[in-house]
N, C-alpha and C positions, 0 to 999 in steps of 0.2 A: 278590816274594820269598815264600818258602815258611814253614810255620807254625815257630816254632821248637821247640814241643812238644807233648804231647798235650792239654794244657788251653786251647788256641788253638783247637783242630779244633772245628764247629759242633756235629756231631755229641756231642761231650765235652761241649759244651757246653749242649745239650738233655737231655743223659740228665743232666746235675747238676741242672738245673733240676726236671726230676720227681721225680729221688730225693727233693729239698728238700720238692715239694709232696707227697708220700705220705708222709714224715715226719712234716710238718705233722697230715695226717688221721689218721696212728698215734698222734701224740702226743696228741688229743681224744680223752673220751668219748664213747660205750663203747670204741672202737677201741681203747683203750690197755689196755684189759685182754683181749684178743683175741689169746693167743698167735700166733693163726695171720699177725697180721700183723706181729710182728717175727720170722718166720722172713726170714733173708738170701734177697733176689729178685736171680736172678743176672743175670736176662735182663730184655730188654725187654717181650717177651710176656709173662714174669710179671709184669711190672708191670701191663702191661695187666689180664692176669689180677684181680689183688689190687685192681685199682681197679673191675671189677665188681663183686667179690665186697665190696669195702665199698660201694659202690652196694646190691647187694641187701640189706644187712645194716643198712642206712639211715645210715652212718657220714657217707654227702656228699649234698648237695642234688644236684639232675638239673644246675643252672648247674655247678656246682665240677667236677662229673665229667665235661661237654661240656668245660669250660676247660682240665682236667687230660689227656682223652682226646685233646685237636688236642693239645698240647706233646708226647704220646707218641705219635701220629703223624710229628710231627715228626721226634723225635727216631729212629722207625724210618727214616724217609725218610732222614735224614742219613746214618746211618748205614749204612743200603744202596749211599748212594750213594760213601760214601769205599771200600766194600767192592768195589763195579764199578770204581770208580778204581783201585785197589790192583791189583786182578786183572787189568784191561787194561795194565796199565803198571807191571806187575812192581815196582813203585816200592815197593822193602821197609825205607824209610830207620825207621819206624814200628814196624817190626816185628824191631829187632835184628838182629845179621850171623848171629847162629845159635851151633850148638857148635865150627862149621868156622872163624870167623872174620869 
């Protein structure tokens, strides 16, 4: 049987997990005074992104940012992979009937 919604999908469910953990290191100092990392990250590479740039900025230890850096791997991987799924199998239950119906 198929997922019944979007918060089922693995992928959904990786990228909530890092949103969770770069929250966590926004909400530490100094991070938390660091406008630059409550600007809205849309993407996953920005996540990526913002999580070197609190890397260099000393916000995470080297462990925290390997640990944070595999779940956002992860979480591209997943999501690569429902996006080749989707594409080879036209399977657009995910993606609403459109404005046509």
């Amino acid at each position: 049987m198929g997922v019944k919604n979007f918060m089922e999908l693995r992928c959904w469910e990786q990228s909530s997990e890092l949103k969770k953990r770069m929250y966590a290191i926004c909400a530490r100092e100094p991070a938390c005074r660091d406008r630059d990392f409550w600007i809205a990250r849309g993407s996953l590479g920005e996540i990526q992104d913002a999580l070197i740039d609190a890397k260099d900025r000393r916000y995470v230890y080297e462990a925290e940012f390997k640990e944070v850096w595999e779940i956002s791997e992860r979480a591209i991987a997943s999501t690569t992979g429902m996006m080749k799924y989707l594409q080879e199998n036209k399977d657009r239950r995910f993606w609403g009937n459109g404005p046509d119906g």
